[in-house]
PAZAPA-4460 file (N, C-alpha, C; in steps of 0.05 Angstrom, whole numbers, plus 32768, in hexadecimal, padded with zeros to 4 digits):
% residues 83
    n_x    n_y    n_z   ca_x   ca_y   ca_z    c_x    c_y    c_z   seq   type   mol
   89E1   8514   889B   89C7   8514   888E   89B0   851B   88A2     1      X     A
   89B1   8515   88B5   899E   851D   88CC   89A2   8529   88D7     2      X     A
   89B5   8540   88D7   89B4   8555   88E7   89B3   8568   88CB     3      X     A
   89A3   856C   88B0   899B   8573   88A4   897D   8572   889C     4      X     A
   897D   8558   88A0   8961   8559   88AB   8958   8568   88C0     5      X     A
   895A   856B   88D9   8966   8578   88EC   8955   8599   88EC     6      X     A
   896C   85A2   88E4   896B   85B7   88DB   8956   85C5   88C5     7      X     A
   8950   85AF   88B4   8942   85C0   889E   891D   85B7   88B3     8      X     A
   8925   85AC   88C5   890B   85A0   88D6   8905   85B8   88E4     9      X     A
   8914   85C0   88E8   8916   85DD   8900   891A   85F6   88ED    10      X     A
   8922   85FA   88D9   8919   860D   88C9   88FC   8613   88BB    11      X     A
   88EE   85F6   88BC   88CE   85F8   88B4   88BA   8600   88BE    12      X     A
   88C4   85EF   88DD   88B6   85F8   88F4   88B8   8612   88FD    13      X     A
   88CA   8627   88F7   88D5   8640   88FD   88BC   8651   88E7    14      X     A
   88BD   864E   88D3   88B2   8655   88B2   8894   864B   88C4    15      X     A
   888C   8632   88CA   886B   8634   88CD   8860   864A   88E0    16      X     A
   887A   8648   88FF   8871   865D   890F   886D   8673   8907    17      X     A
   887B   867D   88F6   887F   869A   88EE   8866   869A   88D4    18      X     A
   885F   8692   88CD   8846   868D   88BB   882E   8690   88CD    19      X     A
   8829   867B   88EB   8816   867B   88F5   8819   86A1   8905    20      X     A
   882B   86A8   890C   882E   86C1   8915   8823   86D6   8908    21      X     A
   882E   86E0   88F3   8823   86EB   88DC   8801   86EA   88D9    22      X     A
   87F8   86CC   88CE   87DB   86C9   88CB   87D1   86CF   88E6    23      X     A
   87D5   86CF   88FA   87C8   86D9   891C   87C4   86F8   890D    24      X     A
   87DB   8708   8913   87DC   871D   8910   87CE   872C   88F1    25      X     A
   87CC   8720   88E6   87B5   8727   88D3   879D   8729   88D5    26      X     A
   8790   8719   88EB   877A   8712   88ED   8774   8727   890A    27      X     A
   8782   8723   8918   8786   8736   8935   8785   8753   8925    28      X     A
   878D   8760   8910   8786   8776   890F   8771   8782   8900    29      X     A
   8763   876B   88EE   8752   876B   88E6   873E   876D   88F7    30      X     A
   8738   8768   890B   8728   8769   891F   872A   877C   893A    31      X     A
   8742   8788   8931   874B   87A1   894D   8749   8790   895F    32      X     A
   8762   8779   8966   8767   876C   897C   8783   876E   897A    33      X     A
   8789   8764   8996   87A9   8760   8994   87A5   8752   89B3    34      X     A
   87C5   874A   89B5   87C1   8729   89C7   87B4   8732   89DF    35      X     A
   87B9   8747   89F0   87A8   874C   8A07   8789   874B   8A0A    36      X     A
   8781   8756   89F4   8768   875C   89EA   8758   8742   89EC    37      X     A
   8767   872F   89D6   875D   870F   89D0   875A   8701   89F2    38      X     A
   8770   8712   89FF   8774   86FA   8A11   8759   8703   8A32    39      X     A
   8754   871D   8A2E   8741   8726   8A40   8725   8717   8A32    40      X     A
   8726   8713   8A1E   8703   870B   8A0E   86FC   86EE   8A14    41      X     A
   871A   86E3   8A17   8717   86BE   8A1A   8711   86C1   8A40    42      X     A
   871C   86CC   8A4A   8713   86D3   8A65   86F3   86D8   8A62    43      X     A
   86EB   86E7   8A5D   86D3   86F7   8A5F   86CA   86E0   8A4F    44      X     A
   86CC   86CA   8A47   86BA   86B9   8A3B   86BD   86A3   8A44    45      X     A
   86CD   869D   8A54   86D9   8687   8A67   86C6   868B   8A86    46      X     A
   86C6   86A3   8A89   86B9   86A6   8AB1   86A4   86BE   8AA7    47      X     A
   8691   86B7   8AB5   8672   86C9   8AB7   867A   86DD   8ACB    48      X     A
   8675   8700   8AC6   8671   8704   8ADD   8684   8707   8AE9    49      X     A
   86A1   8711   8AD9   86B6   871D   8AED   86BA   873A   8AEB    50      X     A
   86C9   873E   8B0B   86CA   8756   8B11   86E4   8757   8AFC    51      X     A
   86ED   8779   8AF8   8706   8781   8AE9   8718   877C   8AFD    52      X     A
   8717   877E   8B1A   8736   876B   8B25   8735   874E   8B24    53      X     A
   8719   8741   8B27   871F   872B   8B20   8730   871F   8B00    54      X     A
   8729   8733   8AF1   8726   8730   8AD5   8754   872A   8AD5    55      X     A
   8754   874C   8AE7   876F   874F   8ADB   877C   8736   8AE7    56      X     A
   877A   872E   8B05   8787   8716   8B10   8780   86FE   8B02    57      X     A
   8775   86F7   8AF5   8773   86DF   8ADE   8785   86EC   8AC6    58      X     A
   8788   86F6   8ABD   879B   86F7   8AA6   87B7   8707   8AAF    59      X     A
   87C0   8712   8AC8   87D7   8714   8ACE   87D9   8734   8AC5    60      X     A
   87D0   8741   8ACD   87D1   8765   8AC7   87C3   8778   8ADD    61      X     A
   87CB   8791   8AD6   87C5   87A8   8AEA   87A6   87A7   8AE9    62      X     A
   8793   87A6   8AFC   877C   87AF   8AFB   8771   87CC   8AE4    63      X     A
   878D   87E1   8AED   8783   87F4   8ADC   878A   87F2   8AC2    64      X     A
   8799   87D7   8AB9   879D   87C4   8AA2   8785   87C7   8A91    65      X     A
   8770   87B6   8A9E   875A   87A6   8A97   8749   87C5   8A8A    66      X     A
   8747   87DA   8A9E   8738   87E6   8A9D   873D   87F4   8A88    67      X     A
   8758   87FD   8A80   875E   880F   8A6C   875B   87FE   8A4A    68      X     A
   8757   87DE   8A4D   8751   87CA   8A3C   8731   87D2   8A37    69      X     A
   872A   87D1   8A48   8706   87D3   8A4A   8704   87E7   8A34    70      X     A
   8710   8804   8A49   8705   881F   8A3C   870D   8825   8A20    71      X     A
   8721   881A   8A15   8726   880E   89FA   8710   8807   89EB    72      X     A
   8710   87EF   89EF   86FF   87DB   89E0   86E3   87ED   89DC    73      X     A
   86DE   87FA   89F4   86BA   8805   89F7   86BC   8819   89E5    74      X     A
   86D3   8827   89E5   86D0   8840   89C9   86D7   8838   89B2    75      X     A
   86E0   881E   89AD   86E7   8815   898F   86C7   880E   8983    76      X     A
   86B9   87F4   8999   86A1   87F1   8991   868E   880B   898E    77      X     A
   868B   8821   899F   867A   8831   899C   8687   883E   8987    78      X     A
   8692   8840   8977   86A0   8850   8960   8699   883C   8942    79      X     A
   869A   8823   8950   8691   8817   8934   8671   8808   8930    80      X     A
   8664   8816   893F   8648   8811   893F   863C   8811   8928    81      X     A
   862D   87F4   891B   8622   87FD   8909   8602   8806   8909    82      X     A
   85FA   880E   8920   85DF   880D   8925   85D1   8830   8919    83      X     A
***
């Protein structure tokens, strides 16, 4: 009986992950993000004032990582300008 419990314990928790996955990724593309993206903005909102190598050595990537992230982002926003 408890290793049915067990199991259907670890099949729910499997089902919420995959629920919370899903709803991320709904919302991440709704917004033209995806995990790198999210994870350079919590940086950039975390430390004032960093350089792009500092940037890349805080989140573990190529400098020309960061930069090719940047030059992304700067033509998505200048493309969706509503001004």
């Amino acid at each position: 009986m408890a290793n049915k419990y067990g199991q259907l314990s670890h099949q729910m928790f499997e089902m919420m992950t995959l629920i919370r996955r899903l709803s991320l990724k709904t919302v991440q593309n709704q917004h033209g993000l995806h995990h790198g993206k999210g994870h350079v903005l919590r940086e950039l909102m975390d430390h004032d004032n960093l350089s792009q190598t500092e940037l890349a050595e805080l989140i573990g990537i190529r400098p020309a990582s960061v930069t090719g992230l940047l030059e992304k982002n700067g033509k998505r926003s200048a493309g969706n300008s509503d001004a």
